[in-house]
C-alpha positions as CSV (number, residue, x, y, z in Angstrom):
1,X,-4.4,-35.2,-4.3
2,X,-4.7,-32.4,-2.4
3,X,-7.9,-30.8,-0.4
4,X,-8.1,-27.0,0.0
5,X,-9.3,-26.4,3.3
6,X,-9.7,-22.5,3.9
7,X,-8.1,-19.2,2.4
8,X,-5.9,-17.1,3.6
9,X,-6.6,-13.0,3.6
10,X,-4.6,-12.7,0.7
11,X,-6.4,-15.2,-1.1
12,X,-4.1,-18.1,-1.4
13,X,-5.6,-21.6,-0.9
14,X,-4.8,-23.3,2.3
15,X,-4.2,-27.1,1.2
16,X,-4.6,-30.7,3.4
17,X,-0.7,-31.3,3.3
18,X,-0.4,-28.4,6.5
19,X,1.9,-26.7,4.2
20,X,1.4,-25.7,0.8
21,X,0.0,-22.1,-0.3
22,X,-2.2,-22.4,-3.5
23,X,-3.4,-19.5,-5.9
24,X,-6.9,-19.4,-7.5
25,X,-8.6,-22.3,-5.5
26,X,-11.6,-22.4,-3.3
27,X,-12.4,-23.9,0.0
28,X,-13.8,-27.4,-0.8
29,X,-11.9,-28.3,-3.8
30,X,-9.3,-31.1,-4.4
31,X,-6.6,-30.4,-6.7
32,X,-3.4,-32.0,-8.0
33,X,-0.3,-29.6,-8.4
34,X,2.5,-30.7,-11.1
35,X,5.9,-30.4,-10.3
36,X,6.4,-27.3,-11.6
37,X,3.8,-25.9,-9.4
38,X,0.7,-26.1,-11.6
39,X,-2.3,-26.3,-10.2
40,X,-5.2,-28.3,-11.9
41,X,-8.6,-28.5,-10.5
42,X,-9.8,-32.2,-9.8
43,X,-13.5,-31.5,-7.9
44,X,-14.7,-27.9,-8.6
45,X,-16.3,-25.8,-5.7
46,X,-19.9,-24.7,-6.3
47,X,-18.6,-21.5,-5.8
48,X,-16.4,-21.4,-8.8
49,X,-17.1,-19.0,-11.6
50,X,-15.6,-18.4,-14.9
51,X,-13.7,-15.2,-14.8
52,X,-15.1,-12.1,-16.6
53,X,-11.3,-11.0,-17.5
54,X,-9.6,-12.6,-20.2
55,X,-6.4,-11.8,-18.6
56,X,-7.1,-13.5,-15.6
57,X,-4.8,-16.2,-16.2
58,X,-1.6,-14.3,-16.9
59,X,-2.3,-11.1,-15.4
60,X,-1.3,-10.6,-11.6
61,X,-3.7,-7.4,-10.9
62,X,-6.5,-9.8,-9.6
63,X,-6.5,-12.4,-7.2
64,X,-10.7,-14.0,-7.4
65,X,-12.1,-13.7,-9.9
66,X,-12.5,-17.4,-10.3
67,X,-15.0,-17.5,-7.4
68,X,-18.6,-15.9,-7.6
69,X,-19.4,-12.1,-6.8
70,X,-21.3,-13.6,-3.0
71,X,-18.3,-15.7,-2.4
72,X,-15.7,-12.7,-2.9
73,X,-18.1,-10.7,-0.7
74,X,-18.0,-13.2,2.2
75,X,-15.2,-13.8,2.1
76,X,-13.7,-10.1,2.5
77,X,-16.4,-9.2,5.3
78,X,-14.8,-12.4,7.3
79,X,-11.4,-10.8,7.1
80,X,-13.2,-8.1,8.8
81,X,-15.2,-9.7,11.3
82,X,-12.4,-11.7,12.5
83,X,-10.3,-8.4,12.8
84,X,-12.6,-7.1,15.0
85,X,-12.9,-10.6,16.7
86,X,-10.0,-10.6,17.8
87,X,-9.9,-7.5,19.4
88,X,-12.6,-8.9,21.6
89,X,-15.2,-6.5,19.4
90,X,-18.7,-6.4,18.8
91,X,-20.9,-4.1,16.0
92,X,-23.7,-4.0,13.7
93,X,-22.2,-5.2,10.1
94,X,-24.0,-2.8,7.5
95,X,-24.2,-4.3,3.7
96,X,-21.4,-4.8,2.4
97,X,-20.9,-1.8,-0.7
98,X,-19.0,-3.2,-3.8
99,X,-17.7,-1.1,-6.8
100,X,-18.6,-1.9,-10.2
101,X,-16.8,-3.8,-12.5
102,X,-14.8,-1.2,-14.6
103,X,-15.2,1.5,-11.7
104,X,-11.2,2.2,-10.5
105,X,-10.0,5.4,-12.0
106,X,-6.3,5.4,-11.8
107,X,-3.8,2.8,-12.0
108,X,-0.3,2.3,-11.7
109,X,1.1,0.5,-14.9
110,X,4.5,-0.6,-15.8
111,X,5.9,-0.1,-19.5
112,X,8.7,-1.6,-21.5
113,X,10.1,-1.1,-24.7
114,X,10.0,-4.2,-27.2
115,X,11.4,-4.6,-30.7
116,X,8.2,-3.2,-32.5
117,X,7.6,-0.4,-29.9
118,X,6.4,-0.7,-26.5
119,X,4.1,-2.3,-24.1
120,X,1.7,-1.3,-21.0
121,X,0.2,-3.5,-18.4
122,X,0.7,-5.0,-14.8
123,X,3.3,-8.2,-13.9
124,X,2.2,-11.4,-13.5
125,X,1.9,-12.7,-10.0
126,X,5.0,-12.5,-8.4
127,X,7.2,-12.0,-11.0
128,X,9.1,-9.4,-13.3
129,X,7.1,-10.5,-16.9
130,X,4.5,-7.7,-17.8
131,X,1.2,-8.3,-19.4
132,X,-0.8,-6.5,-21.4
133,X,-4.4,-5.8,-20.2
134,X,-6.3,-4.3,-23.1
135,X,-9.5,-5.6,-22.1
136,X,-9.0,-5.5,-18.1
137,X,-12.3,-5.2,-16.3
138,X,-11.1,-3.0,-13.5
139,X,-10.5,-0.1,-14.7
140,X,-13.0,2.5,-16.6
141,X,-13.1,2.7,-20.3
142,X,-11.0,6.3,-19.6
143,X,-8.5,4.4,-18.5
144,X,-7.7,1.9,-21.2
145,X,-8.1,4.3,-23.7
146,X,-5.3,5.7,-23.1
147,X,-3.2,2.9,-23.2
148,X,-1.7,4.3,-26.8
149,X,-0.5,7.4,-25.0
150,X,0.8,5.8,-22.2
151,X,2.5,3.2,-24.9
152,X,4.1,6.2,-26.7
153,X,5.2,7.6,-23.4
154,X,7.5,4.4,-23.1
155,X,9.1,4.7,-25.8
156,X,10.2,7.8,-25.5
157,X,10.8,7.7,-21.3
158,X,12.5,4.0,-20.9
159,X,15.5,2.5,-22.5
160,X,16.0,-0.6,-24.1
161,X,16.3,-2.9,-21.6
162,X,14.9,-1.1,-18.2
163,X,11.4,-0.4,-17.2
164,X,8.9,2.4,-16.3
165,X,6.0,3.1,-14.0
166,X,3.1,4.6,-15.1
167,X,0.7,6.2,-12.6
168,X,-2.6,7.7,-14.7
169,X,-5.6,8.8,-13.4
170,X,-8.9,9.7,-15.0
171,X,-9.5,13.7,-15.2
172,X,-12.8,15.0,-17.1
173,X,-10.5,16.5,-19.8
174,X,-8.1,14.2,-19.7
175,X,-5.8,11.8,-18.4
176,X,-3.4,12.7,-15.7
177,X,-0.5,10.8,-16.1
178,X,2.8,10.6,-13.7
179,X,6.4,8.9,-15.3
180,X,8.7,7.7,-12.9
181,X,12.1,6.6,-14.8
182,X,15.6,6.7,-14.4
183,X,16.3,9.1,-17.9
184,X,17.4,12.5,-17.6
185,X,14.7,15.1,-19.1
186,X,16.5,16.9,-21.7
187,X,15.4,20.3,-23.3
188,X,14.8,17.8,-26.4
189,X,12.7,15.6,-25.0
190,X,10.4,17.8,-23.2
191,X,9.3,19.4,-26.5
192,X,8.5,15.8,-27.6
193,X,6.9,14.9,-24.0
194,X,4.8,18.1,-24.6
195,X,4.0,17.3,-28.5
196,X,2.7,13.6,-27.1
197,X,0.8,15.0,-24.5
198,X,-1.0,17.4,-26.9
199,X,-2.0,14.7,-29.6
200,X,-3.4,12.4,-26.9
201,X,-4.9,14.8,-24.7
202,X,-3.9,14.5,-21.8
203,X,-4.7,17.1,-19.0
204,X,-0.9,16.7,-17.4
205,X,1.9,14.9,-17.9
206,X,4.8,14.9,-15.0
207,X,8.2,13.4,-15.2
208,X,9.3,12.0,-11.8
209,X,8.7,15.4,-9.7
210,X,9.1,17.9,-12.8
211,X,5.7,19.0,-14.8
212,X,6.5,19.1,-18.2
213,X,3.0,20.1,-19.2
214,X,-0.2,21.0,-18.2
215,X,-3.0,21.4,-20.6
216,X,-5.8,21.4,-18.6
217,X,-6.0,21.3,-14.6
218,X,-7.0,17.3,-13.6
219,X,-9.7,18.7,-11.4
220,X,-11.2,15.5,-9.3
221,X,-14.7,16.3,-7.7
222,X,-15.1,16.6,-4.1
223,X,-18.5,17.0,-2.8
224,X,-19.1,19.1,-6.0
225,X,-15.6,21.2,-5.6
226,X,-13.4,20.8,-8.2
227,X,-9.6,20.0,-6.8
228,X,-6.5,19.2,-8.7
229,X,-4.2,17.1,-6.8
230,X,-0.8,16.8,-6.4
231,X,0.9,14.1,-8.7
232,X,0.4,10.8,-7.7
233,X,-1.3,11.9,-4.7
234,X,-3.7,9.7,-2.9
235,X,-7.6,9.5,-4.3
236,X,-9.8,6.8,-3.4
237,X,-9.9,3.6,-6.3
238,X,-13.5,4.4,-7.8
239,X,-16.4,7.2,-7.7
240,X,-18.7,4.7,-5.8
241,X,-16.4,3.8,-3.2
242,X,-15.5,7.5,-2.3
243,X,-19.1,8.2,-2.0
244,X,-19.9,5.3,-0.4
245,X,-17.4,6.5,1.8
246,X,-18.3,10.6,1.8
247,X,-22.3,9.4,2.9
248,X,-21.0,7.3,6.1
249,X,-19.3,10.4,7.4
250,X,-21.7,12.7,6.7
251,X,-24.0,10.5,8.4
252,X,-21.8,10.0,11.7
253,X,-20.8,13.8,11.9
254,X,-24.1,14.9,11.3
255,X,-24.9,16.8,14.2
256,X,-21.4,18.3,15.0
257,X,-20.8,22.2,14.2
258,X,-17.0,22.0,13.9
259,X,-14.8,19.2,12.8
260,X,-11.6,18.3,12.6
261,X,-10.2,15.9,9.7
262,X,-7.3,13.9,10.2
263,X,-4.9,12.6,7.9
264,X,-7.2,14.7,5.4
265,X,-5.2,14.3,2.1
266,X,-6.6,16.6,-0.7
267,X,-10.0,17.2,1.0
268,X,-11.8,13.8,0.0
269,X,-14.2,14.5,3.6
270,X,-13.1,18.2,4.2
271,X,-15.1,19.7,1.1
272,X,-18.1,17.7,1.3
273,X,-18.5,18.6,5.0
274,X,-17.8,22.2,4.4
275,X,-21.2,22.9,2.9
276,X,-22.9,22.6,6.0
277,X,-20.0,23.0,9.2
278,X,-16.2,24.4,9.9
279,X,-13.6,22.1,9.3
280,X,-10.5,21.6,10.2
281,X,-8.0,20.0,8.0
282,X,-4.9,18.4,9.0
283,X,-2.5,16.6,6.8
284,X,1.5,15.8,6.9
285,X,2.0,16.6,3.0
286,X,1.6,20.4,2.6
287,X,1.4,20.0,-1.2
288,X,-2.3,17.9,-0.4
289,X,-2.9,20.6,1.7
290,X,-2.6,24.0,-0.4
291,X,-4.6,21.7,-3.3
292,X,-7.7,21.4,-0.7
293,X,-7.1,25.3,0.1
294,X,-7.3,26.5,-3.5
295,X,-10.6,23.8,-4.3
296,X,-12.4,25.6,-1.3
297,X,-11.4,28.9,-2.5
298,X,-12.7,28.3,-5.7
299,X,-15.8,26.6,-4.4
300,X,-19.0,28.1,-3.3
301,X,-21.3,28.3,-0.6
302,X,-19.0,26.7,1.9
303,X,-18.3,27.0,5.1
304,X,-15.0,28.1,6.5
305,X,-12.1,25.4,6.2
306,X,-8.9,25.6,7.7
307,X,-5.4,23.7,7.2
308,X,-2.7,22.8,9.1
309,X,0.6,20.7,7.8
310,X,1.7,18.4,10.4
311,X,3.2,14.7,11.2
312,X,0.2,13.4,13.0
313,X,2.4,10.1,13.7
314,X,5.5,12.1,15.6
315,X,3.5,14.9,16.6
316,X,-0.1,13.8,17.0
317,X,-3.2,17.1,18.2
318,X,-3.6,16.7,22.0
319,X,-6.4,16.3,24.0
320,X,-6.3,19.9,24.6
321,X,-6.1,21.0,20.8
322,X,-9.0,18.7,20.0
323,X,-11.4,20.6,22.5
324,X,-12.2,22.9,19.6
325,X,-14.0,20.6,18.0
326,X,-16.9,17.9,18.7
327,X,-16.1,15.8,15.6
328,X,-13.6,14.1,14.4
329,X,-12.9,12.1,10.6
330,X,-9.9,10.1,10.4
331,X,-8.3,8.1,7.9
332,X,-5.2,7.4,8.5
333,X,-2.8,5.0,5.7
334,X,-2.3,1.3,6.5
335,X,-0.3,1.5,9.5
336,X,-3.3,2.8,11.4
337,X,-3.1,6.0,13.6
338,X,-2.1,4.5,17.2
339,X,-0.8,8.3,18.1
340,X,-3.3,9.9,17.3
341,X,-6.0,7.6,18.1
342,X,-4.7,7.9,22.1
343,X,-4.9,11.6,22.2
344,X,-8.6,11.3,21.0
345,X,-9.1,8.9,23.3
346,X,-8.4,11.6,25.9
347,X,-10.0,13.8,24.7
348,X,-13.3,15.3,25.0
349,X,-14.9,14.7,21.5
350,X,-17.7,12.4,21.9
351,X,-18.5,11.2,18.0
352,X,-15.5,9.8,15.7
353,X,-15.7,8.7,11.9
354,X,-13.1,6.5,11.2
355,X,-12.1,4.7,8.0
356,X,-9.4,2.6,7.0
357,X,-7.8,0.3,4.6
358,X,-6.1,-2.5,6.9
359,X,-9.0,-3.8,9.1
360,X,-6.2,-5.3,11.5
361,X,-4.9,-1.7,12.7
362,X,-8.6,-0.7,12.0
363,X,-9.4,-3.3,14.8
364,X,-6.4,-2.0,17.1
365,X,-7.4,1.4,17.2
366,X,-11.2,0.5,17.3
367,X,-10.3,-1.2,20.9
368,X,-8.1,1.9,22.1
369,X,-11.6,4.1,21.4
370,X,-14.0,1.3,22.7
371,X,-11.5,0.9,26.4
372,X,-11.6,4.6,26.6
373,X,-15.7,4.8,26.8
374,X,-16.8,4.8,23.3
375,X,-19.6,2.5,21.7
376,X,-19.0,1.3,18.1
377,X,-22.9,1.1,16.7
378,X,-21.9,0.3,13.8
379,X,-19.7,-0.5,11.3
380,X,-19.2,-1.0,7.1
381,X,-17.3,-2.6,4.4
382,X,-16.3,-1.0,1.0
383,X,-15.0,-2.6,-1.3
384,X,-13.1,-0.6,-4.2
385,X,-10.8,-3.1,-4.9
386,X,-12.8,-5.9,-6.4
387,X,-11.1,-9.3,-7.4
388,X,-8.4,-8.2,-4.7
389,X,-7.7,-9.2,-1.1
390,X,-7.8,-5.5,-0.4
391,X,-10.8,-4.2,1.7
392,X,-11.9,-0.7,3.6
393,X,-14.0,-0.1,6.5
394,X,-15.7,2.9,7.6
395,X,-17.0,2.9,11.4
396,X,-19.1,5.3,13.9
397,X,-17.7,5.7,17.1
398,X,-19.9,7.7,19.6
399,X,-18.8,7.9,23.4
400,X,-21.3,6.2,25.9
């Protein structure tokens, strides 16, 4: 019999041996675990739930959704707090913003061909078997109804006994789907690829880095500009997160009369923040870049935005670049933005928006701003990944 005693960030239960990692338990709760690893719950926690998903078991996409919707939020603002904790920081915690169930608007499946045809769905938790997920409670009804195409897809893009990945995103006229696979397009098979994609409907359909059809541009909406990314390019998980997200930056930059956005993909901050000041956008991957130039030359009534491709982690703007500006949004991937972070730390802008998806180089760079004179008032946790051990944090930094 064992005890769990805490969880880990990643959700694995911490048990009374000192030694063993346990999936789906709950601080509290004894347990006995076969020796084939199975884990059978002996004294339930008060905070265990019944999960919504009926995949739950099998499926590795979620990691708690045996524990109630206050439990999960607790526990994901902790792996925050203790972030900043450890950096030796202190800030106003805002509530806590969680997406709905059925909310996240693209997804990256695998697919496989089988006897009668094919499958669609995510592995199981650490390992290669693949689940089907038709009634996953992640992502939006768009989504899962287009499981057939994506299952047609399969069978024509995989071969017997190898496997695809599936990367589709939810477009108002359609789905916006992206096959990575090892097969050669043939002249052949893109007149099939194109007949599939017209009797499903989907707005584009892209084989590794080739289009092979686009039926209708997969325009996203930023800040009421319509935008049609790159494929497979970066877009927040849901609608509420991004404008959880878009409202906390609008709020921070609020007074400023030119901006500069950093790491600024497709223009998730850029657009919205064009209908009242300048921006400037600045982004390593020029293909994000000329998408956020066309959706603000289509769009109307904004202000003037500007791009510039560059490797803000080898060749960060300087202090002396930045002094154009009395903003600045940054959201840099996972690895944080140590680079660039320093150079605005010399620099003379005095109010910073900052979001991130990895609260521990969140945390680092948060101390680099707070050492070099700035105050962090405030700071807020979204979370678009729900069931996951994945979190984001969006944070005002003004200098004293």
């Amino acid at each position: 019999m064992l005890t769990i005693e805490s969880l880990t960030h990643l959700g694995m239960g911490r048990a009374s041996d000192g030694q063993s990692l346990l999936p789906r338990v709950l601080p509290g709760e004894e347990v006995d675990v076969a020796q084939d690893g199975t884990v059978r719950i002996v004294t339930p926690s008060v905070d265990r739930v019944a999960a919504p998903c009926r995949h739950f078991k099998s499926c590795g996409g979620c990691a708690m959704q045996h524990a109630t919707d206050a439990f999960v939020a607790d526990w994901k603002q902790d792996i925050v707090v203790k972030a900043v904790q450890a950096r030796g920081l202190d800030t106003d915690f805002r509530e806590m913003a969680t997406s709905p169930t059925q909310s996240r608007r693209r997804a990256k499946l695998s697919g496989r061909r089988t006897k009668k045809g094919a499958m669609v769905g995510f592995h199981t938790r650490a390992s290669d078997t693949l689940v089907q997920v038709p009634g996953c409670q992640l992502l939006t009804p768009a989504l899962i109804a287009s499981f057939p195409a994506l299952e047609a897809l399969t069978a024509l893009a995989c071969s017997r006994k190898g496997e695809i990945d599936l990367t589709v995103t939810e477009a108002d006229l359609g789905p916006d789907v992206l096959v990575e696979t090892d097969k050669d397009l043939t002249p052949q098979l893109r007149v099939e690829l194109a007949a599939l994609a017209n009797q499903y409907g989907l707005s584009r359909l892209v084989w590794n880095d080739e289009p092979v059809v686009m039926i209708n541009p997969p325009k996203q909406d930023f800040g009421g500009n319509g935008v049609v990314p790159p494929p497979g390019a970066f877009l927040q998980a849901t609608k509420h997160g991004e404008a959880t997200l878009v409202a906390a930056v609008n709020e921070i930059a609020r007074t400023a009369s030119r901006i500069v956005d950093l790491f600024a993909g497709c223009g998730t901050f850029s657009l919205p923040l064009a209908k009242r000041v300048a921006v400037h956008a600045v982004e390593g991957e020029a293909a994000m870049l000329n998408a956020l130039d066309r959706g603000w030359r289509e769009g109307r009534q904004l202000r003037r935005v500007t791009t510039e491709t560059r490797d803000l982690f080898r060749r960060p703007l300087e202090a002396d670049e930045l002094r154009h500006f009395d903003a600045a949004v940054i959201d840099p991937p996972r690895a944080g933005a140590e680079a660039q972070i320093a150079t605005l730390a010399a620099s003379e802008i005095n109010t910073i928006a900052m979001v991130s998806c990895n609260p521990v180089t969140f945390a680092r760079d948060a101390r680099t701003l707070v050492d070099a004179g700035f105050a962090m008032p405030w700071l807020q946790v979204v979370d678009q990944f729900r069931w996951s051990p994945h979190v984001e944090v969006v944070a005002s930094f003004t200098r004293k």
